[in-house]
N, C-alpha and C positions, 0 to 999 in steps of 0.2 A: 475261312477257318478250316483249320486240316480237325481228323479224329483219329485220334488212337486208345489202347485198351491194353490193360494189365492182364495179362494172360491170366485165366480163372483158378488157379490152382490156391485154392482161398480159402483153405478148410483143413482142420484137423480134426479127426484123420482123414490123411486124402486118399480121393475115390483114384484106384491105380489106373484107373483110361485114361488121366491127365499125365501119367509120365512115362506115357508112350510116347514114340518115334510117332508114330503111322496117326496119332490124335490130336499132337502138335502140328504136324504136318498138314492135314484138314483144316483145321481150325486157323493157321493161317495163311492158308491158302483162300478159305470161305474171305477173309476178312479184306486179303487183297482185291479178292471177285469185286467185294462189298464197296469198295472205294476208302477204304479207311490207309492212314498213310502213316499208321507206327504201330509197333508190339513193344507191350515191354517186360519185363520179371523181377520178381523183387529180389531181394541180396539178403539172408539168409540163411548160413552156413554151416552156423551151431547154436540154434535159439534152444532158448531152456524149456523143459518137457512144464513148466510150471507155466509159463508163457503158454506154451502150447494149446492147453486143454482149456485155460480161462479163457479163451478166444482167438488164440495166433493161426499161424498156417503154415504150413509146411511149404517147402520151395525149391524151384531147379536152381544149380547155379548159373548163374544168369549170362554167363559169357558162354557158356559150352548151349546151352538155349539159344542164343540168338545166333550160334555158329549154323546149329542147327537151321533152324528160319532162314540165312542167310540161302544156303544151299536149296530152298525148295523155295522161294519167292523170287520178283523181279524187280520190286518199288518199294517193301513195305520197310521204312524206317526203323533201325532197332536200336531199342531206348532203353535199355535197365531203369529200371521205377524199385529201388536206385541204388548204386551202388553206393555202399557205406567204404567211403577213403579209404578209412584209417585203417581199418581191416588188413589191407595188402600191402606189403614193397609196393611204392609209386612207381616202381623201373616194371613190375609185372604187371600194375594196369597198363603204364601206356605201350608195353607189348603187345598185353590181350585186345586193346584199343586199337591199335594199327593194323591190328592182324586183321582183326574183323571188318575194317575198313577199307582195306584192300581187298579183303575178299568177299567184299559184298559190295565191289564198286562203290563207295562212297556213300555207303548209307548208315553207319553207324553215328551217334551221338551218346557222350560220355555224360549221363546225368548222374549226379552222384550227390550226398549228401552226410553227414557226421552219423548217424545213427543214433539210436538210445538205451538200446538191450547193454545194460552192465555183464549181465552172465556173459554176455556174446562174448563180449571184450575179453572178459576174463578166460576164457573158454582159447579164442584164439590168441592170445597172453600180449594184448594190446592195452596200454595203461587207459582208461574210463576219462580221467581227467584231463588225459593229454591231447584228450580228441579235438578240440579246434587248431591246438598248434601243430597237431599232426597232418591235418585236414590242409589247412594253407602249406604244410611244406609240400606236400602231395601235388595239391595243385602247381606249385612252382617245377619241382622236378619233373613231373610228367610233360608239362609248356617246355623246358628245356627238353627235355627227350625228345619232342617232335621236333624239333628245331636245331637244334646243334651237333655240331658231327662229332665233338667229343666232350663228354659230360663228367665236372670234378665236382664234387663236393659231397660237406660230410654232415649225416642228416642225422636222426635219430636213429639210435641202433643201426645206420647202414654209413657204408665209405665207399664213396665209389670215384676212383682214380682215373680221369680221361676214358670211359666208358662209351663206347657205340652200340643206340637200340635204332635198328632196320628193320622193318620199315616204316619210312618218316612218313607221314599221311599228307597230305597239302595242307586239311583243314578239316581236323573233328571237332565240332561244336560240343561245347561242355556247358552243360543245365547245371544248376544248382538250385535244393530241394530244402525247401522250410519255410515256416512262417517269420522269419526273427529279423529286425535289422540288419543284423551281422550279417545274412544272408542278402538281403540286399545293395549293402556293401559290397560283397564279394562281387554279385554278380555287376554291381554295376563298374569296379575293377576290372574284372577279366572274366566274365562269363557272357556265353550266348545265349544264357537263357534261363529264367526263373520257372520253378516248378513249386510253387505252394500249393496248400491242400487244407480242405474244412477240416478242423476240428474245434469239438466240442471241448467245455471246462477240462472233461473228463480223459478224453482224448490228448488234449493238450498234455496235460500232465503226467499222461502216461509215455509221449513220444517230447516233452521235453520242448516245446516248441509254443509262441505263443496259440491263444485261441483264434479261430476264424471262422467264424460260422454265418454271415450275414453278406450280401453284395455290397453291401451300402460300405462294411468294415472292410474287405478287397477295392473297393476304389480308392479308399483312403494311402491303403497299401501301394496299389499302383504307382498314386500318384507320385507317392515317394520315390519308389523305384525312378520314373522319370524323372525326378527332381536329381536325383545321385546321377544320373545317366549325362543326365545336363551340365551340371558340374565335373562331370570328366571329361567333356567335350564330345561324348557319344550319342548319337543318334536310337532316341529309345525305340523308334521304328527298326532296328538292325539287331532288337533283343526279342528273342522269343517270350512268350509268358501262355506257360499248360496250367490247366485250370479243367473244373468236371461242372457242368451246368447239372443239375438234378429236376430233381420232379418228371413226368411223365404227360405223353399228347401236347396238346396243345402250351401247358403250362413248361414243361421241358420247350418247344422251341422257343416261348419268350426269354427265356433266361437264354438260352445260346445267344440271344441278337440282343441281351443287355451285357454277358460278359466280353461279345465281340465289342460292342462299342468300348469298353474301358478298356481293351486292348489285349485283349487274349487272343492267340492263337491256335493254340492244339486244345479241344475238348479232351478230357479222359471221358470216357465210356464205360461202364458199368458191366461187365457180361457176368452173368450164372456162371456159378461152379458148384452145379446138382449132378453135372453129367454133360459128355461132349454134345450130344446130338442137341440141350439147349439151349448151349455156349452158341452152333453155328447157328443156331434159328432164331436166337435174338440177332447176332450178328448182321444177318442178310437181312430181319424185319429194319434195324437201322438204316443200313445201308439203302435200304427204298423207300423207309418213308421218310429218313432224315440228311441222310450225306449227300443223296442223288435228286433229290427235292429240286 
């Protein structure tokens, strides 16, 4: 099982050592030391100050982030946790996608998922409702972007006439992030890889996505997935699935070695966002008593 971890920047108002150059830089560098095999940032652009203060966080954006990381690491996977589609032109993520993958040797992975901040939407003048069918064309135009030397067709709000985007990657793997069927569907059509996440009643409904808060209700899940996987004739071993084990000591690593068995691959990891210095000191405590183990 690989680990990776959502860059700590998890708190409003954020403490400014997180949006430094020289503290991102540390931090994963520590992480690479650590053995840990992804970073990632969440997507975030224009959340509403209403959001904000009842609990949200503040955030880089996530591509100018992991350009960053690219340039001071040599392994560490860079994962947006996640990029919300619908947000952008599908012709400027799979630019910002290729770019970063090329210049981080092939280490980039496009995890990305619909989002749920209405304000957002509004904010960036993206219709709320149109988000699934924006989401699937997203995904299509971007697949044709890395693949095709010239690109027609006419999406929503955009027309784009035999278009060329360079550079074409060989192969960015694209996560997709939720709890829902639909999400399982997708991925099991055209994604490498599932990214759900616990949520509570409360949780749920506030992100729009079913609940998940039990292992016993993730195998269920799973199993599904491979059941879709199977019926498209794919190989559920050839799809990733990131998932976060919780608890702590001894009680943390049994759940690692129960959500490995049902088929997880990348743990999330938890790090403080009190202050850099105990972002890298949880880090490297992981990193020795649990990745290097």
């Amino acid at each position: 099982m690989k680990h990776w971890f959502t860059y700590p920047l998890i708190a409003h108002p954020y403490d400014p050592e997180f949006v430094r150059g020289d503290s991102l830089t540390r931090i994963a560098q520590a992480a690479e030391a650590a053995g840990f095999s992804g970073i990632g940032f969440t997507d975030h652009p224009a959340p509403s100050h209403k959001w904000l203060v009842a609990g949200g966080h503040d955030a880089l954006d996530p591509f100018v982030a992991l350009g960053h990381v690219a340039a001071v690491t040599r392994t560490l996977r860079l994962i947006p946790n996640i990029v919300v589609l619908p947000y952008r032109n599908p012709f400027l993520v799979a630019k910002a996608a290729a770019t970063l993958d090329s210049l981080s040797g092939g280490r980039f992975t496009l995890s990305v998922a619909t989002g749920y901040q209405k304000a957002e939407y509004r904010a960036l003048g993206v219709d709320f409702d149109q988000r699934n069918e924006l989401f699937d064309e997203a995904l299509d135009v971007i697949g044709r972007a890395w693949r095709e030397e010239q690109v027609a067709v006419e999406g929503s709000g955009f027309s784009a006439r035999d278009v060329t985007a360079n550079p074409q990657p060989e192969h960015v793997p694209v996560w997709i992030g939720g709890n829902s069927a639909l999400t399982r569907r997708r991925v099991a059509e055209r994604g490498d890889g599932w990214n759900p996440f616990r949520a509570n009643p409360i949780v749920a409904r506030t992100t729009k996505t079913p609940a998940l808060q039990t292992l016993d209700e993730l195998a269920v899940l799973i199993d599904d997935l491979h059941r879709l996987l199977d019926a498209a004739g794919r190989d559920p071993a050839s799809v990733d699935i990131a998932f976060s084990a919780s608890g702590s000591g001894e009680a943390h690593l049994a759940e690692l070695d129960r959500i490995e068995q049902l088929g997880v691959t990348w743990n999330g990891v938890t790090v403080p966002g009190d202050s850099v210095a105990h972002a890298i000191e949880e880090i490297e405590r992981y990193g020795a008593e649990v990745i290097r183990v």
